[in-house]
N, C-alpha and C positions, 0 to 999 in steps of 0.2 A: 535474521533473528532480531526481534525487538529489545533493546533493552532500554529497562525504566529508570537507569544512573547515571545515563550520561547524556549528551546530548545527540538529538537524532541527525541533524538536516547537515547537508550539504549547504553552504554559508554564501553561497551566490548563485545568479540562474548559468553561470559561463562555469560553476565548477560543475552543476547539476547536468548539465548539457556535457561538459568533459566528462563526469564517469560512465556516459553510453558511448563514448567513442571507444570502440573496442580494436585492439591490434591482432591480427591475422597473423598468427605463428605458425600454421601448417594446416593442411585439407583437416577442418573441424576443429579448430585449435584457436582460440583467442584468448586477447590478456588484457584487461584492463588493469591500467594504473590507479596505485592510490589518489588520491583528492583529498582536497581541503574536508575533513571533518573532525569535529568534534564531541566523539563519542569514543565511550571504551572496545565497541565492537561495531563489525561492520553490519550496517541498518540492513534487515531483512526486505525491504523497499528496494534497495540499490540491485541487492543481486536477483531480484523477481526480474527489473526494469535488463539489466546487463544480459541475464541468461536469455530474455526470448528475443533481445538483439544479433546474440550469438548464433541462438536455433533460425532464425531469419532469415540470418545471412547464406545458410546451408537450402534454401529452398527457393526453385527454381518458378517461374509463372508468375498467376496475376493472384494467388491465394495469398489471404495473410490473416491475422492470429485472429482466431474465435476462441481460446483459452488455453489456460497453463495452470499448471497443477504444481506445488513445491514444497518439498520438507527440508525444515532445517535441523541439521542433525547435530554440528555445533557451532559455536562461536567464533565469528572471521576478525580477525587484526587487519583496524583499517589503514595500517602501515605497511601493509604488504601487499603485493598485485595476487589479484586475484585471475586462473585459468579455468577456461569454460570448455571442456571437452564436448562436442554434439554429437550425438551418435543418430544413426537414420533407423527409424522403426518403419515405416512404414510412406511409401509415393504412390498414393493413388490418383485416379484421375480427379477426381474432387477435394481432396483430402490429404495432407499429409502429417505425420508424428514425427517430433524431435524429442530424445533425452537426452540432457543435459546435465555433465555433473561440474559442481562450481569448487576448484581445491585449491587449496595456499598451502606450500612446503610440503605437496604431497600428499594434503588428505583431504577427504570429501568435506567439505563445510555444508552442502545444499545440495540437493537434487530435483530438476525442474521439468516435467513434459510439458510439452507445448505442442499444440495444437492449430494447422493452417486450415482453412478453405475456402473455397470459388464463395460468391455470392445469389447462384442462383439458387431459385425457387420462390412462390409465393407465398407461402405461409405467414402470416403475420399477426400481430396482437401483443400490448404492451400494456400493464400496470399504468394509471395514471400518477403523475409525478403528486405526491400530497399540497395541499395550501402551505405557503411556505414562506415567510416576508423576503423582501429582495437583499443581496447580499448588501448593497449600499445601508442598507436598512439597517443590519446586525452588529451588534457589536465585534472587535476583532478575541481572541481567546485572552490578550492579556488587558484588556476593558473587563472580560467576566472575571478576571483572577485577583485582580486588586483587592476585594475584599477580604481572599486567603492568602496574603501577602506577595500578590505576583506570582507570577507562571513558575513554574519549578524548572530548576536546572534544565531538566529534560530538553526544555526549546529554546537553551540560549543557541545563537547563532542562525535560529530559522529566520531566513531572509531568505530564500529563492519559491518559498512558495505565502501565498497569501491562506489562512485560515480565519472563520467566522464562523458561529456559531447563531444559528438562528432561534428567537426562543422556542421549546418546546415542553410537553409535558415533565416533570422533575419526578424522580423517584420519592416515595409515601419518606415521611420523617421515620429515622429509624431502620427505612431500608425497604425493597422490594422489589417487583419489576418497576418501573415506571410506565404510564396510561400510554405511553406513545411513542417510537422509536425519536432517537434524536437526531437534527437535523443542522446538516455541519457543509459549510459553501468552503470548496478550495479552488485554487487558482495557482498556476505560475506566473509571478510577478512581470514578466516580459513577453513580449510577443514572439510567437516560436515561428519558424518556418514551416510549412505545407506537407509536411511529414508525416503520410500515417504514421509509421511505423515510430517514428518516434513519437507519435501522443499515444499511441498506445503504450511503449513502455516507460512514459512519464506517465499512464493512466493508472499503471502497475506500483509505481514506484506513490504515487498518493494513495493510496486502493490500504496501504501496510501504515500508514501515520499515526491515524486515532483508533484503527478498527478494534487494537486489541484493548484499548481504553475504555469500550462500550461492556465490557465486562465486570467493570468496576461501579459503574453508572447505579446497579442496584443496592450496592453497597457503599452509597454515600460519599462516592469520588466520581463527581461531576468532571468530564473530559474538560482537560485545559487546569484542572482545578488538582493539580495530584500533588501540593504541596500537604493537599490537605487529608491526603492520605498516605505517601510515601513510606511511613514508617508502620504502616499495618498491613501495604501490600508489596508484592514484589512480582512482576511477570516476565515472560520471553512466551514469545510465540513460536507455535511447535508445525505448523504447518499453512500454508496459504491458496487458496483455489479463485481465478479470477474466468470470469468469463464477458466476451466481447459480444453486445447485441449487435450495435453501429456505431460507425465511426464520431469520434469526440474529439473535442478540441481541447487541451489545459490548460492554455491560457485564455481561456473563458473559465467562467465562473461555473463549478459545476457543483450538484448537490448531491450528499451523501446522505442515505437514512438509515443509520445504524442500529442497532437493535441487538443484543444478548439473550437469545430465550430460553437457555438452562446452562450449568455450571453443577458440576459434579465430580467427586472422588479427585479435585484439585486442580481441574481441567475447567475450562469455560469455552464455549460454541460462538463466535459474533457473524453479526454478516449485514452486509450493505447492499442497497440498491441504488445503484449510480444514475443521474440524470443530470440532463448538458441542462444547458441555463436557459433555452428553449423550451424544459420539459419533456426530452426525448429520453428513452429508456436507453440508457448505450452500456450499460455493461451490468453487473452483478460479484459481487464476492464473499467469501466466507472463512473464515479462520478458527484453528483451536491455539490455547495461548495454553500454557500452564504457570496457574497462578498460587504464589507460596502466602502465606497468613504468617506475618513475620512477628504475631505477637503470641504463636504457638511453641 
């Protein structure tokens, strides 16, 4: 679950890399430790990235994750280890389903399927990555915040991933959709080891940063820039869906096209199409956030 008061990120790439080291407490049963964070609740990022290391761990062959599906039901203390119970739905020959439930002192915080399979088949066709200036290019998010006094609480301590904003169309004065989805380069700061399985659930764990930020974007809170709205909005994200085209790297530079295309009855819709720094289509995601109007 996101929260917009405290701070998000894991404060190095050796702590962000410790919270997917998960301990093996019994057939389906893992625990992660708490980590260095500095926020009031535990990031909805961490446990997408931890639960499909857990469903993972439970599945046998050469299949691995083509998507995960998660609701966050409440709020995790990130003072506390968090246990991933995996249960088996389904081992097919191509295919297998893990559910996963994430609990602290006993009670569900999250609920995560995940989804494995083979790679074969031909079928293929991919969205072209949009015109996009290069991340060297972009300013970093606290270049664009200076003008609205610096980045907000929200990202002190983000040091283990690199974020940029590239420019893009802005929403009409006043408010609107904005002409064009926005387009946002991340990175982990160090070079990672040859791990699918872990850039996939560090793909997980970036995929939850800015997404539910793009919700805001119509209503005059440019992402990076939420000093400049803090006190008129409030959100937590209520559910996360990621899915895996082909494999990605995180420590390459990868781009996000985020985009909000309706908001209703206090709820908002975002979603992203993910491309490696090559231009390759490698994954896709979507979120609902529920967002409160704190001047109501």
């Amino acid at each position: 679950m996101t929260d917009t008061t405290g701070s998000l990120q894991i404060t190095s790439v050796a702590g962000l890399l410790g919270s997917l080291e998960l301990e093996r407490v019994d057939d389906g049963r893992f625990r992660a430790h708490p980590v260095p964070m500095n926020m009031h609740h535990v990031f909805g990022g961490q446990v997408l990235g931890q639960g499909l290391v857990a469903a993972a761990r439970t599945v046998e062959g050469p299949k691995t994750a083509n998507s995960l599906h998660a609701y966050f039901l409440r709020a995790g203390d990130p003072d506390l280890p968090i246990e991933y119970a995996v249960g088996t739905v389904r081992d097919g020959r191509r295919m297998s389903t893990r559910s996963v439930s994430a609990l602290q002192a006993g009670r569900e915080i999250a609920t995560v399927i995940c989804s494995f399979a083979d790679t074969e088949g031909t079928i293929t066709h991919a969205a072209p990555r949009p015109e996009v200036a290069a991340p060297e290019d972009t300013p970093t998010l606290a270049d664009n915040a200076e003008a609205w006094g610096g980045l907000h609480e929200v990202w002190s301590g983000f040091q283990a991933v690199e974020v940029r904003m590239a420019p893009s169309a802005q929403a009409p004065e006043g408010g609107g959709l904005p002409a064009a989805p926005d387009l946002i380069w991340m990175r982990v700061r160090e070079a990672l080891p040859d791990d699918d399985l872990l850039h996939r659930a560090l793909l997980a764990y970036l995929s939850d940063i800015t997404l539910l930020a793009a919700a805001l974007v119509a209503h005059g809170v440019p992402i990076g820039m939420e000093r400049r709205g803090s006190r008129l909005w409030d959100g937590v994200s209520l559910d996360h869906a990621l899915w895996f085209h082909r494999p990605a790297r995180t420590d390459s530079w990868t781009l996000f096209v985020q985009e909000s295309p309706v908001a209703h009855g206090g709820r908002a819709l975002s979603r992203a199409s993910i491309y490696s720094h090559d231009g390759e289509f490698v994954a896709s995601s979507a979120q609902e956030g529920l967002i409160t109007d704190l001047r109501a």
